[in-house]
C-alpha positions as CSV (number, residue, x, y, z in Angstrom):
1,X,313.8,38.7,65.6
2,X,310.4,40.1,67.6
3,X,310.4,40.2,71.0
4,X,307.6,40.3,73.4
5,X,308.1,42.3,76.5
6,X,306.3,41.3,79.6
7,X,307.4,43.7,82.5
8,X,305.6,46.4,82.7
9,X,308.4,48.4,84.1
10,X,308.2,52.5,83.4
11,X,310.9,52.0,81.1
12,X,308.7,49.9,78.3
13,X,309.6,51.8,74.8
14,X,307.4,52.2,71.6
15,X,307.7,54.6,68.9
16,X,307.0,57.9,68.2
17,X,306.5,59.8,64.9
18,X,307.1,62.5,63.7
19,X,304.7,65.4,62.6
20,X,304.9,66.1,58.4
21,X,305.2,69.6,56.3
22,X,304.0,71.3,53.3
23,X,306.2,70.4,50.4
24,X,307.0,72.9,46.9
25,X,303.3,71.9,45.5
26,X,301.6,72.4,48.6
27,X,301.1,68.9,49.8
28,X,301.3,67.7,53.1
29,X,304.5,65.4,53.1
30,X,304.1,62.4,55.5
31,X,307.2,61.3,57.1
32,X,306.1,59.7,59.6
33,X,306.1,56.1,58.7
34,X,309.6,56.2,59.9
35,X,309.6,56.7,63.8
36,X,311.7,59.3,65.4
37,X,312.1,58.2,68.7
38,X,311.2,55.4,71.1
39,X,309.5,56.6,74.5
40,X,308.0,55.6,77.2
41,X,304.4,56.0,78.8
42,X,305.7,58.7,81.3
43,X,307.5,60.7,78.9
44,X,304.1,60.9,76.6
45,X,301.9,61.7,79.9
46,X,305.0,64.8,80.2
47,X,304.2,65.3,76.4
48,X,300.8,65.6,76.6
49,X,300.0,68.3,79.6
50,X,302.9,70.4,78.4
51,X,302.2,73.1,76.3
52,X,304.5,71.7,72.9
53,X,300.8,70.6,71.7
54,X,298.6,72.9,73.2
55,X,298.4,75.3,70.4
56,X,297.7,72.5,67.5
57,X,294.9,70.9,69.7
58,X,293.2,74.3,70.4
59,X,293.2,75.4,66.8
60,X,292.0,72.1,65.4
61,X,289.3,72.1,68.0
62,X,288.5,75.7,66.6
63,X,288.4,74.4,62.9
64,X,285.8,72.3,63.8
65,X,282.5,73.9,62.6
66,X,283.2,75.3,59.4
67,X,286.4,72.4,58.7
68,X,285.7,69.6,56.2
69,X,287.3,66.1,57.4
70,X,290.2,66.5,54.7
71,X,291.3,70.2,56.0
72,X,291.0,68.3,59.6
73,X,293.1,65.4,58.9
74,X,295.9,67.5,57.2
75,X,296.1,69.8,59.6
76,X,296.7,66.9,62.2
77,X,299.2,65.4,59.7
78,X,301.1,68.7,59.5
79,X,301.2,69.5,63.5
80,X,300.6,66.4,65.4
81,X,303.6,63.6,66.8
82,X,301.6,60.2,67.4
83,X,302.8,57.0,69.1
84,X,301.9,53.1,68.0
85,X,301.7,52.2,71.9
86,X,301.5,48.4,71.0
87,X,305.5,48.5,70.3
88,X,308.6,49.7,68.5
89,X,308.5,49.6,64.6
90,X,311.7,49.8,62.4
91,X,308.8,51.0,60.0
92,X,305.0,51.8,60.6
93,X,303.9,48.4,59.4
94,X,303.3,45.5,61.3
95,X,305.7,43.0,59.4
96,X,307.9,46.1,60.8
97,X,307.5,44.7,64.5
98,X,310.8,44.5,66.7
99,X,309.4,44.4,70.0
100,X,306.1,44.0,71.5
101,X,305.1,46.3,74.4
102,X,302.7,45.6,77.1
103,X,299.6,48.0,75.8
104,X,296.9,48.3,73.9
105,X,295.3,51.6,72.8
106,X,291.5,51.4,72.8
107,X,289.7,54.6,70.1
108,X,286.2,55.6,72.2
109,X,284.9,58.3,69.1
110,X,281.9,60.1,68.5
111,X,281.0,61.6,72.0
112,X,278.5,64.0,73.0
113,X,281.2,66.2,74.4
114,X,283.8,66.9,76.9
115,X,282.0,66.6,79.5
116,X,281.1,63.1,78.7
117,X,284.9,62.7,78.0
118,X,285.6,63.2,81.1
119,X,282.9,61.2,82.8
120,X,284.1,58.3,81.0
121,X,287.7,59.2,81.8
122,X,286.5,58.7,85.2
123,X,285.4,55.3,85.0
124,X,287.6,53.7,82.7
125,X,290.5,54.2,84.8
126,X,288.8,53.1,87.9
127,X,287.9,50.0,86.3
128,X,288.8,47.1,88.1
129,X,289.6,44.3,85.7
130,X,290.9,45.9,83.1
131,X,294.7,48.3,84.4
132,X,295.1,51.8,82.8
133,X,298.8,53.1,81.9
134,X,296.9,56.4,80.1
135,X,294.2,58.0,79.6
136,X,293.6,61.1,77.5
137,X,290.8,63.2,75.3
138,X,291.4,62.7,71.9
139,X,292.4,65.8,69.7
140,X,288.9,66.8,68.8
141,X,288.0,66.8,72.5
142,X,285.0,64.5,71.5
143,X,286.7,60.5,71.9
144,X,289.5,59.0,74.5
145,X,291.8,57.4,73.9
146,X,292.7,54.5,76.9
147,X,295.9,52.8,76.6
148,X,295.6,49.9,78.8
149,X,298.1,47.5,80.1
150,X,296.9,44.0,78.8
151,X,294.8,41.6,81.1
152,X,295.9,38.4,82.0
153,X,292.7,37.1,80.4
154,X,294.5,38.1,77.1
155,X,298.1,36.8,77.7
156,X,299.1,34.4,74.8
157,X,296.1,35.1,72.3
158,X,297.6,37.4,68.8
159,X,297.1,40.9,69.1
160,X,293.7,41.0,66.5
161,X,292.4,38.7,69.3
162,X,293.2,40.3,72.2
163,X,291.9,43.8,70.6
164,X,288.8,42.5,70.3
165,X,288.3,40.6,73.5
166,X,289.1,44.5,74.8
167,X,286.6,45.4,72.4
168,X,283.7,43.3,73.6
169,X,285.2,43.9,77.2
170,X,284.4,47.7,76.7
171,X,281.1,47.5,74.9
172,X,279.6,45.0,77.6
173,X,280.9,47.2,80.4
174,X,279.9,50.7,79.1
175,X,277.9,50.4,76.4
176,X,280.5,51.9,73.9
177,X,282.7,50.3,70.9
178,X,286.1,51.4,70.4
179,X,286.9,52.2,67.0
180,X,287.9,49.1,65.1
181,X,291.0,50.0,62.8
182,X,293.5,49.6,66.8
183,X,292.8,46.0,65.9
184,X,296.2,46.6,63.7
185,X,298.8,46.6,65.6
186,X,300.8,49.4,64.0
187,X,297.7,51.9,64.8
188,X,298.6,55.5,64.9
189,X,297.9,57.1,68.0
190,X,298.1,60.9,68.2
191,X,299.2,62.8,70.6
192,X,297.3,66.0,72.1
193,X,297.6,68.4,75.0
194,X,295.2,67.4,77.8
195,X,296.5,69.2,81.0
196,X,294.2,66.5,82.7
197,X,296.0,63.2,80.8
198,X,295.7,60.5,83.4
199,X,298.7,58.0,84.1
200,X,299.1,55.3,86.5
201,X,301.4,56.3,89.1
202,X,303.8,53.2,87.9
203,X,304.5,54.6,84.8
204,X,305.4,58.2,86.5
205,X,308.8,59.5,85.3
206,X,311.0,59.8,88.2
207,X,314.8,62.2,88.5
């Protein structure tokens, strides 16, 4: 039976998947609609700004120019873990739902560049209705991606709802639309190095 988790303790779990591998023929195998783990949003922050992904980020960054999008998304199949931060999954399909975290993970694509990255880093997670848990560049180093605890405003509405009341939140406040396939709430997230991840300090693993 689902459950829906309202405390937005630093101990809220969703899954993580695996990375694949090339099989005999030389296909990327996909494992990953199985999850590996459940974690939490400190121990992706720790994930992110070690170095476990910094290799795979830099090198896709590289293969950027001369890449086609094919080359780009296998090599991301083959070396990337990603997280469905909206809750754990028995399965990576939403009739596969066993409990419902507290977050929503918004896609901002297609950016000028870093730089602008980071200038909207900035402001999203000084925003003042709306309360970050993380907030990262996205593998290519050209989108974010803001996982966001949700607002009351969205409390009790089903998550395709409350994505896009997000959705409409973020393009009236800054002019940009997040990418429209997180309205399913099994959306893969993955997960980079960014040495300059944000989290909010609630969420901070402590010993």
């Amino acid at each position: 039976m689902m459950t829906t988790t309202t405390d937005q303790a630093p101990d809220v779990r969703f899954s993580i998947f695996p990375s694949g591998w090339w099989d005999e023929a030389e296909q990327v195998v996909k494992p990953r609609q199985r999850p590996q783990q459940t974690q939490t949003i400190g121990w992706v922050y720790e994930y992110i700004i070690s170095e476990r992904a910094r290799w795979a980020t830099e090198t896709l960054r590289a293969m950027l120019p001369t890449s086609t999008r094919q080359q780009k998304q296998a090599f991301k199949a083959l070396h990337f873990e990603y997280a469905t931060f909206s809750g754990v999954f028995s399965y990576r399909n939403a009739r596969c739902l066993v409990t419902r975290s507290p977050f929503i993970a918004l896609d901002i694509d297609d950016l000028s560049s870093l730089d602008e990255a980071r200038e909207l880093q900035q402001l999203l997670i000084h925003d003042s209705q709306v309360e970050t848990a993380l907030c990262f560049v996205s593998p290519k180093g050209l989108g974010l991606k803001w996982i966001v605890e949700l607002p009351e405003w969205t409390q009790g509405l089903p998550f395709k709802q409350q994505f896009e009341a997000l959705r409409r939140y973020t393009g009236f406040h800054y002019g940009i639309d997040p990418d429209k396939s997180g309205s399913d709430v099994c959306r893969a997230c993955y997960l980079p190095w960014d040495d300059q991840c944000y989290i909010n300090p609630n969420y901070i693993l402590t010993t």
